[in-house]
N, C-alpha and C positions, 0 to 999 in steps of 0.2 A: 407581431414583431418577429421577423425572421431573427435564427439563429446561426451561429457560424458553427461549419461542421467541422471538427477536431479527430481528426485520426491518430488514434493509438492501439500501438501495437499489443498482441497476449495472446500467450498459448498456454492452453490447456490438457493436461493428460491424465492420467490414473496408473501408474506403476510402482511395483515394491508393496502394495498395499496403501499405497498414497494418492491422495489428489492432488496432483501438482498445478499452481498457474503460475508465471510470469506475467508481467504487464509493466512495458513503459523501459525504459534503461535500468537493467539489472546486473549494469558491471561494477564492481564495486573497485575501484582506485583511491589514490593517497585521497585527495580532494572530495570525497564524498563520504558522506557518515553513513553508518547503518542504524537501524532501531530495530530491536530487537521484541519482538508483540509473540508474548505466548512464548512454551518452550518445547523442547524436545521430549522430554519429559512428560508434557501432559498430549503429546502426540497432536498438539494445532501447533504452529510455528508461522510466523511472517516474519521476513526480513526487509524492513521496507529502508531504500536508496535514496539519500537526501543528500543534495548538493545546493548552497545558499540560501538556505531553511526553506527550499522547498520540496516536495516530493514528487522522484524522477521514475522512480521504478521499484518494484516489488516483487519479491517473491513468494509464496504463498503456499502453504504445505497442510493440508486437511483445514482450508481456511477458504477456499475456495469463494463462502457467501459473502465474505469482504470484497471482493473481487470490485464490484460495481462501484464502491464508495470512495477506496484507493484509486482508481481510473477517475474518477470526480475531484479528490485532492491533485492529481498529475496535471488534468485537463485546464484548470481552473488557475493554477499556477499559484495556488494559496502559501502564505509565507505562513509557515505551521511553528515557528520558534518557541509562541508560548502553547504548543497542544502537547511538544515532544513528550513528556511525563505520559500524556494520556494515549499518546498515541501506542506506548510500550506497556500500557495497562490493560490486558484483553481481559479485562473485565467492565472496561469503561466500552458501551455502543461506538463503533465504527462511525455507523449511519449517521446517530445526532453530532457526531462531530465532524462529519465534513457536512451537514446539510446547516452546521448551525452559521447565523450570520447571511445565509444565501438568500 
């Protein structure tokens, strides 16, 4: 079964002592929420961009190996409404929760 190829955007860096990526729309406006996964504090941070409970973009701060799974919530177009608790919980797996369901 062919699949359809989905291009999304992310870049990647490592500055200030940080790994930084971006991936998908990362502007954050009135109409779009943030979730806030991880903190400053514990020096991992994500800030992932959700408009219509679903997820548009992210940003990603020494979190880098989420990278793959956020680009899979984007791609996927998943209406994440009842994951938001889990998804601002970096102690709950990334991975089983966008592969769960698929």
């Amino acid at each position: 079964k062919k699949t359809e190829y989905k291009m999304l955007s992310t870049y990647t860096t490592i500055g200030l002592g940080l790994a930084i990526a971006f991936v998908g729309d990362v502007r954050v406006t009135p109409e779009k929420e943030v979730i806030v996964r991880g903190s400053r504090e514990s020096g991992k941070e994500a800030r992932i961009v959700v408009i219509n409970n679903r997820i548009v973009g992210a940003m990603l701060f020494n979190m880098s190996a989420e990278l793959p799974w956020i680009s899979r919530f984007i791609t996927d177009h998943r209406d994440i409404s009842a994951l938001k608790e889990k998804l601002a919980d970096p102690t709950q797996e990334l991975r089983a929760l966008a592969t769960a369901g698929a």
